[in-house]
N, C-alpha and C positions, 0 to 999 in steps of 0.2 A: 730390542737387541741391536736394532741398527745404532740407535745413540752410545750405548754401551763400545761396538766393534769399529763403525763409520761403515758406512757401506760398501767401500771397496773390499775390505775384508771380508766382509759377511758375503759378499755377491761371491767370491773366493774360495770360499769356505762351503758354501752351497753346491758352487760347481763341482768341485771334488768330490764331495759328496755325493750327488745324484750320481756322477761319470762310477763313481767307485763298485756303486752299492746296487747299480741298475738290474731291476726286476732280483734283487736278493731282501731277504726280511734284514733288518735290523734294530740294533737296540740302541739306547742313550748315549754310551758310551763311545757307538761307534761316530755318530753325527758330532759328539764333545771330541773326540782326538781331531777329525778334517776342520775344525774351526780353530783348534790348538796347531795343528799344523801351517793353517795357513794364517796364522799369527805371528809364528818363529818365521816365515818367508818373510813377511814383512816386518822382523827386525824387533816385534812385540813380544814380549815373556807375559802372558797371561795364565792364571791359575783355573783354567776352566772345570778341574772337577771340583774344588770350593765354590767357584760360581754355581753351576749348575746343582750341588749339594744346597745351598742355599737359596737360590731362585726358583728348583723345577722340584724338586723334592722332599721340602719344607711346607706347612701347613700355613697360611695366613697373609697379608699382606705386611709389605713394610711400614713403618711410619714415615712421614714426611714432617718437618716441625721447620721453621725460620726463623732464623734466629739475624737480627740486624741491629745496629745501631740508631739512634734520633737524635739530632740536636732537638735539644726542649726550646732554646727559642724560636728556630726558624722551624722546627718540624721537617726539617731533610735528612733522609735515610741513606746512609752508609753503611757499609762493609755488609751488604745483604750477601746470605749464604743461606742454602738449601741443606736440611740435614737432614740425612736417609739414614734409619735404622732399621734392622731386621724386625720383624714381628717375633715376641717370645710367645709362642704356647703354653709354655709351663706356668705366668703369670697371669695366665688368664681367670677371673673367677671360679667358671665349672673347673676348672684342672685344680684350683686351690682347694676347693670345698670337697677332690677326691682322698686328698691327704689324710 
C-alpha cells in the first residue's frame, strides 16, 4: 500500500484514522473514506472503493507478466514494462468444470 499511496499519504491517512475511530469498532469502509480523504487533501482523486473491491475483497492473486523489447544482435533490452493483471476466478479450471 505504501507504493501504491507513498507514504506521506498513507502515514495521513492512518493518523486520521486511529485519531477518528479511537477505541470505537469499525468496518472497511470506514479506514477506505480516511485514506480517500486524505487523498483529496493532497490534491489526489483516487478511486478507493474499486481499489479496495479489487485488492481486499476478491479472491486470488494478480498476475505479474513482462513484457520488453531485445535487440537480437546486441541482446539489450528496452522499453521493459511490468504488467499487472487482476487474477480471474471464473477462469480457473475447478470454477470451469462447475459449469
Amino acid at each position: 500500500m505504501i507504493f501504491f499511496l507513498g507514504k506521506d499519504l498513507l502515514k495521513d491517512g492512518l493518523k486520521t484514522y486511529f485519531a477518528k475511530y479511537k477505541f470505537k469498532n469499525t468496518e472497511l469502509k470506514d479506514f477506505i473514506a480516511e485514506l480517500a480523504a486524505a487523498a483529496k487533501r493532497a490534491g489526489m482523486s483516487i478511486d478507493f472503493e474499486a481499489w479496495s473491491d479489487s485488492w481486499l475483497t476478491k479472491a486470488g492473486c494478480a498476475s505479474i507478466k513482462i513484457d520488453y523489447d531485445r535487440d537480437a544482435a546486441s541482446g539489450v533490452i528496452s522499453n521493459l514494462k511490468l504488467v499487472q493483471t487482476p487474477y480471474n476466478i471464473e477462469n480457473t479450471p475447478e470454477n470451469r468444470l462447475r459449469r
